[in-house]
C-alpha positions in Angstrom: -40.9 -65.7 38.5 -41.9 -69.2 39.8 -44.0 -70.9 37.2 -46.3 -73.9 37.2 -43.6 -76.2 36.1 -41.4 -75.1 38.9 -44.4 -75.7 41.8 -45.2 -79.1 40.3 -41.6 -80.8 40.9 -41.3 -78.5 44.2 -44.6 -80.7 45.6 -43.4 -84.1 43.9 -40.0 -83.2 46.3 -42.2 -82.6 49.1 -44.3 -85.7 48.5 -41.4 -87.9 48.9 -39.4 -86.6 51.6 -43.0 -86.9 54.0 -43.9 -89.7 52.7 -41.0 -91.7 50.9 -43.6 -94.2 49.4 -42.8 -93.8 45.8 -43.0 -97.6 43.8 -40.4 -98.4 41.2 -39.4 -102.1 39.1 -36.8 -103.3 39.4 -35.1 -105.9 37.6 -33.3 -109.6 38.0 -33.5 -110.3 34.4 -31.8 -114.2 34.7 -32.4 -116.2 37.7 -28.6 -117.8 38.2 -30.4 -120.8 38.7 -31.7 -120.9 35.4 -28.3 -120.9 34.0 -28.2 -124.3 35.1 -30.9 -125.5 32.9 -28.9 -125.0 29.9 -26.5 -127.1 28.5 -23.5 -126.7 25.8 -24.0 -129.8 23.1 -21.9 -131.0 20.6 -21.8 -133.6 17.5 -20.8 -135.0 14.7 -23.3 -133.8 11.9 -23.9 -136.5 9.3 -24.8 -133.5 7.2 -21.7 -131.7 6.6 -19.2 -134.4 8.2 -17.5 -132.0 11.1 -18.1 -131.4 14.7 -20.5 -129.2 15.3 -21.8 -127.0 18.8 -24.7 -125.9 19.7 -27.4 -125.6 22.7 -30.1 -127.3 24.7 -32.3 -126.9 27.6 -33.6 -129.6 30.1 -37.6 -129.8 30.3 -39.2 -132.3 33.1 -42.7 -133.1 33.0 -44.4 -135.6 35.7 -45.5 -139.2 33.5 -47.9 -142.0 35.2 -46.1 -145.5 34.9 -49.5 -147.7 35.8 -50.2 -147.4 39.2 -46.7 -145.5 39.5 -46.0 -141.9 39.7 -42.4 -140.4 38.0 -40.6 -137.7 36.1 -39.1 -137.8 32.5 -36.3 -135.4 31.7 -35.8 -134.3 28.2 -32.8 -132.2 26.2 -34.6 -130.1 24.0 -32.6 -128.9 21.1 -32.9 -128.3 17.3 -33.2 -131.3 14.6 -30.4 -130.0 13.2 -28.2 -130.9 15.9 -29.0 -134.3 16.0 -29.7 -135.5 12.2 -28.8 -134.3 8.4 -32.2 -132.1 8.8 -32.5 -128.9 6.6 -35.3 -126.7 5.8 -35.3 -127.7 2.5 -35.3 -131.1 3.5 -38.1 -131.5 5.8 -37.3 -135.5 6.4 -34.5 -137.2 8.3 -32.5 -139.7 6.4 -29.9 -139.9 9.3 -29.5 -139.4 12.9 -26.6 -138.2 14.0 -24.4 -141.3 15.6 -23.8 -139.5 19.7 -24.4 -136.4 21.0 -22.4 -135.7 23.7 -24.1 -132.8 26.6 -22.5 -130.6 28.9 -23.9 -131.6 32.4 -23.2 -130.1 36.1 -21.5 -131.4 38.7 -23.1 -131.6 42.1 -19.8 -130.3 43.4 -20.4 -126.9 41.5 -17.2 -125.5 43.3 -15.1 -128.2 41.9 -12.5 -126.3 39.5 -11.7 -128.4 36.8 -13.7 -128.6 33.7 -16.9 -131.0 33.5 -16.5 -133.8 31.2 -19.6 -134.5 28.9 -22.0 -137.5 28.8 -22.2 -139.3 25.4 -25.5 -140.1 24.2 -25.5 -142.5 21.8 -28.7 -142.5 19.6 -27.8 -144.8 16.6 -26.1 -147.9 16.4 -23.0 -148.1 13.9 -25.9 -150.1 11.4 -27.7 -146.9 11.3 -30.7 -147.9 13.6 -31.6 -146.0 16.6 -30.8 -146.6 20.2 -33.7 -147.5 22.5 -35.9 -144.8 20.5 -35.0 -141.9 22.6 -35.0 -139.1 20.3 -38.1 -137.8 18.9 -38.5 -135.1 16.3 -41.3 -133.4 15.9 -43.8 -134.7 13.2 -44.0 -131.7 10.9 -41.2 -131.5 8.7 -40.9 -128.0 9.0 -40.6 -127.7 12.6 -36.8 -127.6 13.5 -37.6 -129.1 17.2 -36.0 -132.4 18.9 -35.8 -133.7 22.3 -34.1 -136.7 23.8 -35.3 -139.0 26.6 -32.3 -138.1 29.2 -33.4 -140.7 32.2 -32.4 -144.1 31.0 -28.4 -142.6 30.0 -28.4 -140.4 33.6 -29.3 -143.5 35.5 -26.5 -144.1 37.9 -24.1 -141.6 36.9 -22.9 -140.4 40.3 -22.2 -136.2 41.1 -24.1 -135.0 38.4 -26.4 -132.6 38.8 -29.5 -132.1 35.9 -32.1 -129.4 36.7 -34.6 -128.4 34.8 -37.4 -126.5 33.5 -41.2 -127.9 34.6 -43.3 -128.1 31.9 -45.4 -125.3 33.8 -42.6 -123.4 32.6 -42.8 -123.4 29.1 -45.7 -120.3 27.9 -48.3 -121.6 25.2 -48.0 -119.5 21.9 -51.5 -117.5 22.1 -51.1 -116.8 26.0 -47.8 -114.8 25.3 -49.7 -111.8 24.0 -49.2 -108.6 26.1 -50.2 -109.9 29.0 -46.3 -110.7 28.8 -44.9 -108.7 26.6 -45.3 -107.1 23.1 -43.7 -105.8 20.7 -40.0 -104.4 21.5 -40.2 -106.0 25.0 -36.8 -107.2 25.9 -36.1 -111.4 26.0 -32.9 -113.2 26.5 -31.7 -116.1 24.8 -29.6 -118.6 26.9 -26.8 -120.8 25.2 -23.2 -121.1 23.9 -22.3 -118.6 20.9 -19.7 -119.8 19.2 -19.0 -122.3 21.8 -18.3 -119.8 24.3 -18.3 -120.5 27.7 -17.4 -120.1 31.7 -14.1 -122.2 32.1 -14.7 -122.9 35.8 -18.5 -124.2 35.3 -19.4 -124.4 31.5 -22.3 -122.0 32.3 -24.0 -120.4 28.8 -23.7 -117.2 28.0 -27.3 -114.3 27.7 -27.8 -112.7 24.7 -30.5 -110.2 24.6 -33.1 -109.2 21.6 -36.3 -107.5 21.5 -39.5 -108.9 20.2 -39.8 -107.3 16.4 -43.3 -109.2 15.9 -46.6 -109.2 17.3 -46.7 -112.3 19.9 -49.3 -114.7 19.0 -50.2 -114.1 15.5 -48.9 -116.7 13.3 -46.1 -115.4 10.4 -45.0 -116.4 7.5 -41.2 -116.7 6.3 -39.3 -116.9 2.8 -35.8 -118.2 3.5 -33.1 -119.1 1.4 -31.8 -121.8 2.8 -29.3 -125.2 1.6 -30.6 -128.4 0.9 -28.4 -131.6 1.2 -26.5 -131.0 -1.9 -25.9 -127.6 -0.6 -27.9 -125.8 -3.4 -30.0 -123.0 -2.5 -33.7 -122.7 -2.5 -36.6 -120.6 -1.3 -38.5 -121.9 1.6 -41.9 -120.9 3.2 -42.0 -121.5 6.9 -45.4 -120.8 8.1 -46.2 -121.3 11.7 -46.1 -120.6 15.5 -42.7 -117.9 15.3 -41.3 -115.2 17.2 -39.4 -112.5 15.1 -36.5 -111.7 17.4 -34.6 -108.0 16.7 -31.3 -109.6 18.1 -28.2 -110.7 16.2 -27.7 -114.6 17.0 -24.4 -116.3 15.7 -23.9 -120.2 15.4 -24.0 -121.7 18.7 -26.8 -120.5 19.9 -29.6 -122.9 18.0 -31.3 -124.3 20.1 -31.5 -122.3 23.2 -34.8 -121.1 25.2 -36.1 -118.1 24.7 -36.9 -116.3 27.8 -38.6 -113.6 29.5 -36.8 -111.6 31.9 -37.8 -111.9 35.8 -39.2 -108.5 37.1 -39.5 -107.5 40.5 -41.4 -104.5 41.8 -40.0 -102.5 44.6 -41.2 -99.6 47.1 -39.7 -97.4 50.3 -41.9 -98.5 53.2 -43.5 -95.3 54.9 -42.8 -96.9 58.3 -39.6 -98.1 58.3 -38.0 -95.9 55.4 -36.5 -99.3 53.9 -36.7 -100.5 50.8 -39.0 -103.5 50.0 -40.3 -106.0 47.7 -43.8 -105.3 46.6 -44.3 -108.5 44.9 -42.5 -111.6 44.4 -40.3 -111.9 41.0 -42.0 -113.2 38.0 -40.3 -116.7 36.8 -38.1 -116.8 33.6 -40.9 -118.4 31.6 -39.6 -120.1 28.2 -41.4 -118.8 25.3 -39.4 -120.4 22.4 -36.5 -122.4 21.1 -34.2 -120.6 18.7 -33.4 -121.9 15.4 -32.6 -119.6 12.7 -31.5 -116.2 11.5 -32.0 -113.7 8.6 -28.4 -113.2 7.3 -27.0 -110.0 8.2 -30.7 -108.4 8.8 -30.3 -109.0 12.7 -33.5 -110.4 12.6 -33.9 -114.2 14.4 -36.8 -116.5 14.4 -37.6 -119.1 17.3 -40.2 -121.7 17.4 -42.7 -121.4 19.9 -43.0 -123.4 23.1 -45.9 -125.4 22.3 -44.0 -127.5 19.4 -41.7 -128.6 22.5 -44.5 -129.5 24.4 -46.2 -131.7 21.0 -43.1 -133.6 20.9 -43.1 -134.4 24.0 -46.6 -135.9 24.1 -45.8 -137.8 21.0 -42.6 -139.7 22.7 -45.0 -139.9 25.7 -47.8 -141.3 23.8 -45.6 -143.9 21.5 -44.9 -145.6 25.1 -48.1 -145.5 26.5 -47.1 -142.9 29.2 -49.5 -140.8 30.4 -48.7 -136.9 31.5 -49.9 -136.2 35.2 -51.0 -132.7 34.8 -51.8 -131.4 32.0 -50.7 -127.8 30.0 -50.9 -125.4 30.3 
């Protein structure tokens, strides 16, 4: 006995084989091209005295030079990778002495490995180089960038793209018009140091979102202070609660949203087709932390990138061309 069940799928069948118009998504979760925003970086940290990894992203934002029109680049990393910062210490006594970053060749074919550019950003009597860093002004807010144009200029075959500014998604617009809760993000960098040979490209880790996007949170997290003694801090702020085990390495990496791409069968010409064009890899955060062997992560929300940028910009009288979001 044929029952309703057994009619219903029998006319779904039927559907498509007249009319093969059926729409699915479809997926290209990473741009490749966005792998080449990334970089590996590595220094010395004047907080614990040995060579440290970690990773960074390159932001580029349009600036007004008088009457002249240009573009600033900027590594955005953690504090922590450039100074003796901790959460329990909120101020920076020291800046690290160099940082040296991981940059691409224009020759991408080339086969042997690509040889780092040192940054200095202190001078050996502690003061800092040309005021290219900038941290951002709350202590609590584990965010750097540093000015990358001035130390490019005139290095030959190197090749630095980077995010626009466009790219990076204000805190209360990354509500579920994006995603919510247990939507799927990636975070680009260099776990444990790990890395392509050939190219030195990062390596995507995936996590879910374990927190409601755009409600600000508040953390308790035992963390070290400079004497390496423990103590209970309260982090309150713009945060996304990542369900995603990250390891050292990986501070300072973007957070990203996959790119999605919807697909149908055209009823003409049988074919597969894109119905609409793939949605960018917007940046919703920088990674910073984690919550011991919970799984849990917490990045900082684009926005504080964007604030220290406009302070750097605004301590040399630059002026942003467009303005963000």
């Amino acid at each position: 006995m044929i029952n309703k069940e057994h009619i219903f799928i029998a006319f779904l069948l039927l559907l498509f084989i007249t009319n093969r118009v059926f729409a699915q998504s479809g997926e290209i979760p990473v741009d490749p091209k966005v792998l080449l925003n990334i970089v590996k970086v590595e220094t010395f940290s004047e907080l614990i005295h040995e060579p440290i990894s970690g990773s960074g992203f390159i932001v580029s934002c349009g600036i007004k030079l008088g009457e002249l029109n240009g573009r600033a680049k900027f590594l955005v990393t953690n504090k922590h990778m450039l100074s003796d910062w901790t959460l329990a210490d909120g101020n920076i006594s020291k800046l690290n002495k160099y940082i040296k970053v991981y940059f691409y060749s224009n020759d991408f074919n080339k086969t042997e490995p690509i040889n780092p550019i040192t940054i200095v950003l202190q001078s050996d009597e502690g003061s800092l180089i040309n005021q290219k860093a900038e941290t951002h002004k709350d202590d609590l807010v584990d965010i750097a960038i540093v000015y990358l144009n001035e130390d490019l200029k005139g290095i030959k075959n190197i090749k630095v793209p980077s995010f626009d500014i466009s790219y990076l998604r204000p805190f209360d617009s990354i509500t579920s018009m994006y995603f919510n809760i247990g939507s799927q993000v990636f975070v680009l960098g260099y776990p444990y140091g790990i890395t392509s040979l050939k190219n030195n490209l990062p390596i995507a880790k995936f996590g879910f979102i374990a927190s409601t996007p755009g409600e600000i949170f508040s953390l308790k997290l035992p963390v070290s202070n400079r004497r390496g003694i423990k103590e209970l801090v309260q982090l309150i702020g713009k945060l996304l609660i990542i369900d995603g085990l990250i390891v050292p390495g990986n501070s300072g990496g973007p957070v990203i949203l996959p790119s999605i791409i919807k697909t149908r069968i055209n009823p003409e010409t049988h074919k597969w087709e894109y119905m609409t064009k793939p949605t960018k890899n917007l940046v919703v955060g920088v990674l910073a932390g984690g919550f011991g062997s919970s799984g849990l992560s917490y990045s900082y929300s684009s926005d504080y990138v964007v604030e220290t940028i406009n302070q750097f910009l605004k301590k040399r009288n630059w002026e942003p061309t467009e303005s963000w979001p």
